[in-house]
N, C-alpha and C positions, 0 to 999 in steps of 0.2 A: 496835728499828727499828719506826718507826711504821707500821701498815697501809693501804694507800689505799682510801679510804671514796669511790668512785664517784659511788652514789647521793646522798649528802649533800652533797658537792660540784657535782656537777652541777645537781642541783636550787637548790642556794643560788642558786648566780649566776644561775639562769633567773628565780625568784622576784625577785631583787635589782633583773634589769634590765628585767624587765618590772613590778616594781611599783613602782618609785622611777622610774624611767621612765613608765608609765604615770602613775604621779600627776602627774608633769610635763608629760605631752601632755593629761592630761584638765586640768589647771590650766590651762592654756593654751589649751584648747579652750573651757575657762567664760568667762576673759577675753574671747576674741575674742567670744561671744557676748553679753558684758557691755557690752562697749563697742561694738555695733554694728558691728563689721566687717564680720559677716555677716551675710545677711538671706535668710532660711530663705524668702521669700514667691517668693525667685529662684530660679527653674529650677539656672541654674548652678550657684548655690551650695547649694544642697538636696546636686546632683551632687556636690560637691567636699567636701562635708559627711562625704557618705556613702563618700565613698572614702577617705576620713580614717579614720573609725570601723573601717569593713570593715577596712584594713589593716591597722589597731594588730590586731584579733583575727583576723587570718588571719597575720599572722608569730608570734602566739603560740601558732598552732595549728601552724604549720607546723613552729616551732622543737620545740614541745614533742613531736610526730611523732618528728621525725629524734632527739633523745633518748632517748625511749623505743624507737629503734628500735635505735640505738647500743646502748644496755643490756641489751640482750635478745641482742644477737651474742655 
């Protein structure tokens, strides 16, 4: 019978979907940039920018929390 490996599983898929993911929303984030969608000189979009950014690293801080905090019960 195989042993369940917690740590190496949990972690895989946090790595997995936060960086195949992230490469996805930062690739997506250079396009819109590239192409002018957005224009960093607007207030708004500065705003919108940055709640973009914040997010992506506050649900990878959030998720990676409640894991480590799982692990440790």
């Amino acid at each position: 019978m195989e042993t369940f490996q917690p740590l190496r599983d949990v972690w895989l898929s946090f790595f997995y979907l936060y960086g195949v993911g992230g490469f996805i929303f930062f690739l997506g984030i250079h396009i819109i940039k590239k192409t002018g969608a957005i224009n960093l000189k607007l207030k708004r979009h500065r705003f919108w920018y940055r709640v973009m950014l914040i997010g992506y690293f506050y649900f990878v801080a959030f998720h990676a929390f409640f894991i480590i905090l799982g692990l440790n019960t």
